[in-house]
The first five atom37 places (N, CA, C, CB, O) and aatype in JSON, in Angstrom:
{
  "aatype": [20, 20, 20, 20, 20, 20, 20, 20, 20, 20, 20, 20, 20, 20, 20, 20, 20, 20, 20, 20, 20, 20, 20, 20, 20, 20, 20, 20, 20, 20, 20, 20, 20, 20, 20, 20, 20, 20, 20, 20, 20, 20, 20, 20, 20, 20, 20, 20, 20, 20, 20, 20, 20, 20, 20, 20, 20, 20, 20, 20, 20, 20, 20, 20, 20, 20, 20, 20, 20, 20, 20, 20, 20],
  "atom_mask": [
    [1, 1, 1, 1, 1],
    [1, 1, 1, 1, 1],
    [1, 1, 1, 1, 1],
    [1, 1, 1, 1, 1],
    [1, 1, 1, 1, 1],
    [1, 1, 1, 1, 1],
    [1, 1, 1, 1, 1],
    [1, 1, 1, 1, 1],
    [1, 1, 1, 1, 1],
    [1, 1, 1, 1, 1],
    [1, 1, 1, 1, 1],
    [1, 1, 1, 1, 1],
    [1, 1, 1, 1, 1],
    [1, 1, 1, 1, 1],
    [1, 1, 1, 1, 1],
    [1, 1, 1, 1, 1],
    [1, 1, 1, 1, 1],
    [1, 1, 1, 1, 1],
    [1, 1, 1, 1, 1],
    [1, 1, 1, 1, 1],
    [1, 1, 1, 1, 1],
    [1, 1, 1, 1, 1],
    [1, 1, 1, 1, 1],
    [1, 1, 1, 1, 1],
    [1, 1, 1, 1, 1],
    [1, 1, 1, 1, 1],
    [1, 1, 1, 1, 1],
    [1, 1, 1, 1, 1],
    [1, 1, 1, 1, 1],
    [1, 1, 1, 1, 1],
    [1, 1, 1, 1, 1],
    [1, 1, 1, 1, 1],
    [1, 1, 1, 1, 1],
    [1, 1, 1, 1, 1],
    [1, 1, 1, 1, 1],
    [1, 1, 1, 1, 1],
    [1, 1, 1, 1, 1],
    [1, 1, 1, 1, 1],
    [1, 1, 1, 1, 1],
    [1, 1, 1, 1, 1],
    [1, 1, 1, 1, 1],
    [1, 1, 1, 1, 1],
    [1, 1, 1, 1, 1],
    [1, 1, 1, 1, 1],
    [1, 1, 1, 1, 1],
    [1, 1, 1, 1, 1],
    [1, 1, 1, 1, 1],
    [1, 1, 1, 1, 1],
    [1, 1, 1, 1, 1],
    [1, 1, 1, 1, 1],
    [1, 1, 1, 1, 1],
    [1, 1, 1, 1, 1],
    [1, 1, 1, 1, 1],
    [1, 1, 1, 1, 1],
    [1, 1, 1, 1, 1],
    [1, 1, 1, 1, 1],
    [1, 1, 1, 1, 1],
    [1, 1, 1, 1, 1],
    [1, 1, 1, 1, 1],
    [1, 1, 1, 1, 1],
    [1, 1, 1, 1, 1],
    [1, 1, 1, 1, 1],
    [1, 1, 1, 1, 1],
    [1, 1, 1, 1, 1],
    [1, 1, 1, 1, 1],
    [1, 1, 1, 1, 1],
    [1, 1, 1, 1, 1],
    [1, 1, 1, 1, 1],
    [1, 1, 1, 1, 1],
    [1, 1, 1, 1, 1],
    [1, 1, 1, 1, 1],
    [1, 1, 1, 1, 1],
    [1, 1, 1, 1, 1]
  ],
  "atom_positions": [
    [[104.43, 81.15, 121.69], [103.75, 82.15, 122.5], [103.08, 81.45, 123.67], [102.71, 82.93, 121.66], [102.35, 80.48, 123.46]],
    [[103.3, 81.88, 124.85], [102.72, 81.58, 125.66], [101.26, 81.94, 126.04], [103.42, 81.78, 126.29], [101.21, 83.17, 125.98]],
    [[100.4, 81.6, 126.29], [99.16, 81.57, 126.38], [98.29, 81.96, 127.88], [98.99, 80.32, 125.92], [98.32, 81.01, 128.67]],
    [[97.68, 82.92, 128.3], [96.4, 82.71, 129.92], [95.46, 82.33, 129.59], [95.8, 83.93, 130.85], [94.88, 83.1, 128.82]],
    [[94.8, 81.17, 129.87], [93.07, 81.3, 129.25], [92.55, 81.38, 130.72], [92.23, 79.67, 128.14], [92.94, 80.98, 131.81]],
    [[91.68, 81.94, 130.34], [90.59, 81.84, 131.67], [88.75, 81.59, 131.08], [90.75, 83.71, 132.69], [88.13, 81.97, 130.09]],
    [[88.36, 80.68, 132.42], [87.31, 79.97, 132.31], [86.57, 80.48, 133.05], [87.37, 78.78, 132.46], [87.31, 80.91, 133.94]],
    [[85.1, 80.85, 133.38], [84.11, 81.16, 134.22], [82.78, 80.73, 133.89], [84.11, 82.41, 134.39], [82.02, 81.27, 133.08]],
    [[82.48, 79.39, 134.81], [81.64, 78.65, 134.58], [80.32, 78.67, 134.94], [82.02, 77.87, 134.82], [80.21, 78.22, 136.08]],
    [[79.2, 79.02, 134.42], [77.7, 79.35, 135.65], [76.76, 78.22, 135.18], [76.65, 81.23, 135.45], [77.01, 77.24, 134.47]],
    [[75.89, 78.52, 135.61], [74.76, 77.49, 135.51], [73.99, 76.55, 134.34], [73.89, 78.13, 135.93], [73.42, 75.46, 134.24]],
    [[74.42, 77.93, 133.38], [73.9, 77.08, 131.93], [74.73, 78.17, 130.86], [71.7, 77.04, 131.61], [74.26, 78.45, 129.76]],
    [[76.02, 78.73, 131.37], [76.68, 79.0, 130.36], [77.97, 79.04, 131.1], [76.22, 80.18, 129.58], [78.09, 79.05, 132.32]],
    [[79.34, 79.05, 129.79], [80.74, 79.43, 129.74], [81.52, 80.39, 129.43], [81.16, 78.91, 129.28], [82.08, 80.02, 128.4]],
    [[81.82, 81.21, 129.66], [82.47, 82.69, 129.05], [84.12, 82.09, 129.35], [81.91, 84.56, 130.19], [84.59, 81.53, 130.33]],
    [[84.66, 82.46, 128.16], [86.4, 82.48, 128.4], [87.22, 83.38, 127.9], [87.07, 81.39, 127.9], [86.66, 84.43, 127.56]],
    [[88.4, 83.32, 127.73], [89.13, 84.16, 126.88], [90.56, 83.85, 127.2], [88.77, 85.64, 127.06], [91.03, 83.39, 128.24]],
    [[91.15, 84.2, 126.05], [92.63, 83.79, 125.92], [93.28, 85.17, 125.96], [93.03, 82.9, 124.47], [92.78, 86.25, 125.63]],
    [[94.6, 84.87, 126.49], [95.74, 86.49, 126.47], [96.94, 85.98, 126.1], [96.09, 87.46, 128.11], [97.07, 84.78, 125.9]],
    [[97.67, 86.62, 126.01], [98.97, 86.24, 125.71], [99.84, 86.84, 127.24], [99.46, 87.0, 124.07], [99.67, 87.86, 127.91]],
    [[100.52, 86.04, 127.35], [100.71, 85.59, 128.64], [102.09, 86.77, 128.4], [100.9, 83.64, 129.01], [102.49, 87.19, 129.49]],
    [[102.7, 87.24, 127.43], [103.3, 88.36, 127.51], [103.55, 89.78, 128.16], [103.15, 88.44, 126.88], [104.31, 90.37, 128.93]],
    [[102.56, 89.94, 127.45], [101.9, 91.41, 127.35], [100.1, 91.66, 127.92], [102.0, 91.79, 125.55], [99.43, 92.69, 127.87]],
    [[99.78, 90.49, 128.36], [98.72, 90.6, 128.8], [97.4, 90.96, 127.72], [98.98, 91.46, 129.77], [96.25, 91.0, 128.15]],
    [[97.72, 91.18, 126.36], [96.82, 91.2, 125.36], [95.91, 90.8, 125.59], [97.05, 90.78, 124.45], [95.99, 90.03, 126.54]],
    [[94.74, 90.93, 125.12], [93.4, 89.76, 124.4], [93.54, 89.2, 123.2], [91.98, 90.39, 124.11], [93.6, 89.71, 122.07]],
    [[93.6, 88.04, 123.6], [93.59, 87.08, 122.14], [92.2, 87.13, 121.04], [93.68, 85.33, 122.7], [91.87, 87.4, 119.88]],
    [[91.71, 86.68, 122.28], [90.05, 86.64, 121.64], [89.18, 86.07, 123.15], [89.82, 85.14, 119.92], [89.75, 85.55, 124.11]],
    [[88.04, 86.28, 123.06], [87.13, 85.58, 123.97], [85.96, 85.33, 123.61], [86.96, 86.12, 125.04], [85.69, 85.87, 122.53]],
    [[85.11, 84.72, 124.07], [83.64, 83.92, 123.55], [83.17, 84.03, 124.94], [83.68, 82.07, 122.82], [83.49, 84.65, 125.95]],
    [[82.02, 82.9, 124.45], [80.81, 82.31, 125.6], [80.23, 81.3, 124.61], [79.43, 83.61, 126.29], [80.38, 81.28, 123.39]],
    [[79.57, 80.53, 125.34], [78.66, 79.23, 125.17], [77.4, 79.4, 126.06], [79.48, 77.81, 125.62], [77.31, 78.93, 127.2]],
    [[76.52, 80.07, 125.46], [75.52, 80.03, 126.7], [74.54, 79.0, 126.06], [74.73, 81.66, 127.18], [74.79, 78.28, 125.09]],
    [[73.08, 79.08, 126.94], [72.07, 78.27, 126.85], [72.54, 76.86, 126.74], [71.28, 78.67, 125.8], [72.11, 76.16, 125.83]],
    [[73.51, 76.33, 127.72], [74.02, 75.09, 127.58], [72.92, 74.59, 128.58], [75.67, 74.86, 127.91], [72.51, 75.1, 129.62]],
    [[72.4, 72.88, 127.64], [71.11, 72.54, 128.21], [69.89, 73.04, 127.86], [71.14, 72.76, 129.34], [68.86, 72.55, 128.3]],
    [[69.89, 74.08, 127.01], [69.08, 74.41, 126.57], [69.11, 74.41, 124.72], [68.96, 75.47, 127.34], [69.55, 73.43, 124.12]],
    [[68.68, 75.44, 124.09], [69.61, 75.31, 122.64], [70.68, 76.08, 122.97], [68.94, 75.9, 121.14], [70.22, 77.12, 123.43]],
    [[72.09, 76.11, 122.97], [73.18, 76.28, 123.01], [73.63, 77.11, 121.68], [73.7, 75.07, 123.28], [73.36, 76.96, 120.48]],
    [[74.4, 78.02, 122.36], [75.19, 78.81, 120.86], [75.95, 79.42, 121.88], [74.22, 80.07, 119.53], [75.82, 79.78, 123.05]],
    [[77.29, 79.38, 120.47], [78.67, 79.95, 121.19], [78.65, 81.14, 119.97], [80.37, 78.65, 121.28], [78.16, 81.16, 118.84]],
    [[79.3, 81.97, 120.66], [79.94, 83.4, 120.14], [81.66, 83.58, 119.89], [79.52, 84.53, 121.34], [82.28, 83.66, 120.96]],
    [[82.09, 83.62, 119.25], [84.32, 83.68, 119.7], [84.34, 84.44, 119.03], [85.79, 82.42, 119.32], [83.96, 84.31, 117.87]],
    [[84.98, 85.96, 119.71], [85.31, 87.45, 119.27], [86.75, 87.69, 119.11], [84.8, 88.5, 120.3], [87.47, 87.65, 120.11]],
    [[87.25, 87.93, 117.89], [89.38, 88.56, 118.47], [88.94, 89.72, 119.18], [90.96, 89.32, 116.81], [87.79, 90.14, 119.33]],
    [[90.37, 90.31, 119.71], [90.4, 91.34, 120.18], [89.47, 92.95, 119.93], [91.51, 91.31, 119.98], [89.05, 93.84, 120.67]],
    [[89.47, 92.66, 118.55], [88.77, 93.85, 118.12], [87.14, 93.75, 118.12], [89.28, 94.16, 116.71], [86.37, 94.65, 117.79]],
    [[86.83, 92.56, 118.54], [85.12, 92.12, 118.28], [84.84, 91.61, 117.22], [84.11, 93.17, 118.27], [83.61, 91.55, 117.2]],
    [[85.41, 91.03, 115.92], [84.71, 90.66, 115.15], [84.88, 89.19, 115.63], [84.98, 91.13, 113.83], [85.71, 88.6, 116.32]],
    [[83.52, 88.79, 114.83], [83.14, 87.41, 115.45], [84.08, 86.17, 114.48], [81.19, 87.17, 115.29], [84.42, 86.07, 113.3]],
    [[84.19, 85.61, 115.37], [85.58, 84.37, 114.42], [84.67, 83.3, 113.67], [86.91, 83.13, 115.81], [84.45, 82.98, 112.5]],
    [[84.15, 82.79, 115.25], [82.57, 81.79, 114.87], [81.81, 82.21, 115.72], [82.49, 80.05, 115.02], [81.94, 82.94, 116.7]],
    [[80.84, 81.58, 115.15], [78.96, 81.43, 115.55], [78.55, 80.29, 115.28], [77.83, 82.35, 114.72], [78.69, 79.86, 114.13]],
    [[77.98, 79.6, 116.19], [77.22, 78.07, 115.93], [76.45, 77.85, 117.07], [78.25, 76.7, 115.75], [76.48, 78.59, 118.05]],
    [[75.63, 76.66, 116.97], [74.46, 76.36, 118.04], [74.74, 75.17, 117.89], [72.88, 76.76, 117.86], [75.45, 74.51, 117.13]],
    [[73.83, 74.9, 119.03], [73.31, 73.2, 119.19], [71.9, 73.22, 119.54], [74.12, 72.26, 120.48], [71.28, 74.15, 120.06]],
    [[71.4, 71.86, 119.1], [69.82, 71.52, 118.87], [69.9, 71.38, 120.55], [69.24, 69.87, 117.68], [70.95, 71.13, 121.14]],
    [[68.81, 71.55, 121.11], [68.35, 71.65, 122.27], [68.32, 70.61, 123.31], [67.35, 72.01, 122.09], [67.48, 69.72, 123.22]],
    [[69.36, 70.63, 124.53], [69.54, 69.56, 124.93], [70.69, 68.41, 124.62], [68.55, 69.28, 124.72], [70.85, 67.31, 125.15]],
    [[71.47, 69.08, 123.53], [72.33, 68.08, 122.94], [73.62, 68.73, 123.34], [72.13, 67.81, 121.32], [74.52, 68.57, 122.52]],
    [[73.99, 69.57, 124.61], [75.43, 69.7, 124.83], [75.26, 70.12, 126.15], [76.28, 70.67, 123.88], [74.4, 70.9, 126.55]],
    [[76.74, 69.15, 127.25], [76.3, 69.96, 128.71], [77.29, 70.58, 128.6], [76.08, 69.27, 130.23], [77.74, 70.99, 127.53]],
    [[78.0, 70.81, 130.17], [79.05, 71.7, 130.42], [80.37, 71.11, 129.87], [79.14, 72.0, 131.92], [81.21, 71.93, 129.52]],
    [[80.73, 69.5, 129.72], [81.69, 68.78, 129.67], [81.43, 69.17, 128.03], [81.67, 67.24, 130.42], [82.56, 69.44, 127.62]],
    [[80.82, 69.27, 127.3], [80.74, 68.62, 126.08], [81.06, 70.6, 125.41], [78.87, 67.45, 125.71], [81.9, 70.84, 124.55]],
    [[80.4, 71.42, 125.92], [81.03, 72.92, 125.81], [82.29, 73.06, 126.01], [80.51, 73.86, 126.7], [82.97, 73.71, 125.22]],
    [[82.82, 72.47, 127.09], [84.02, 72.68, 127.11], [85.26, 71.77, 126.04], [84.16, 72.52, 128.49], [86.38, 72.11, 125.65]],
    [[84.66, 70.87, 125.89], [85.69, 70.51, 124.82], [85.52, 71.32, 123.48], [85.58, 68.96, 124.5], [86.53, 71.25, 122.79]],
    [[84.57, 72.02, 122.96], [83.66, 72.63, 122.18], [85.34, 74.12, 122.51], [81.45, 72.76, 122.93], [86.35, 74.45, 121.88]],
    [[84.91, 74.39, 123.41], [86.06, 75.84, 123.71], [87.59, 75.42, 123.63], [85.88, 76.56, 125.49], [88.32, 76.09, 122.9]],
    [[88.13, 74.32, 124.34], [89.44, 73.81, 124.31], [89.81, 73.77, 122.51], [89.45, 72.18, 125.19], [90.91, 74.26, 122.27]],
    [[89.14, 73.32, 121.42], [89.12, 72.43, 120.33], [88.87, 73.68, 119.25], [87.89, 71.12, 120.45], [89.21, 73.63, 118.06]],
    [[88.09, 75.03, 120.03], [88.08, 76.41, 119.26], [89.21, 76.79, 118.89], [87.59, 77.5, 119.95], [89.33, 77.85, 118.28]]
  ]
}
């Protein structure tokens, strides 16, 4: 299956989401906010239920370190 992800990066958070490059579906999508701050990610399938939920202790993840965090989801 071929895959779209898309990334949108702001100041102290990440929102993404995957499609299927088919049909244009939703795979699933998340966010990582409060990056730099205490950090917690959200990852929803299509229908909204939540896949994961997790945090980070405060200060212990930037944008580089979220994003491998989303690639590795």
């Amino acid at each position: 299956m071929s895959v779209i992800a898309v990334l949108n990066a702001g100041s102290s958070s990440i929102k993404f989401a995957a499609y299927n490059a088919t049909d244009e579906a939703l795979l699933f999508r998340g966010q990582i906010e409060g990056i730099g701050l205490e950090a917690q990610l959200k990852l929803r399938d299509a229908g909204g239920t939540v896949l994961d939920d997790r945090s980070w202790a405060n200060g212990t993840i930037d944008h580089a370190g979220a994003t491998r965090e989303i690639v590795g989801a």
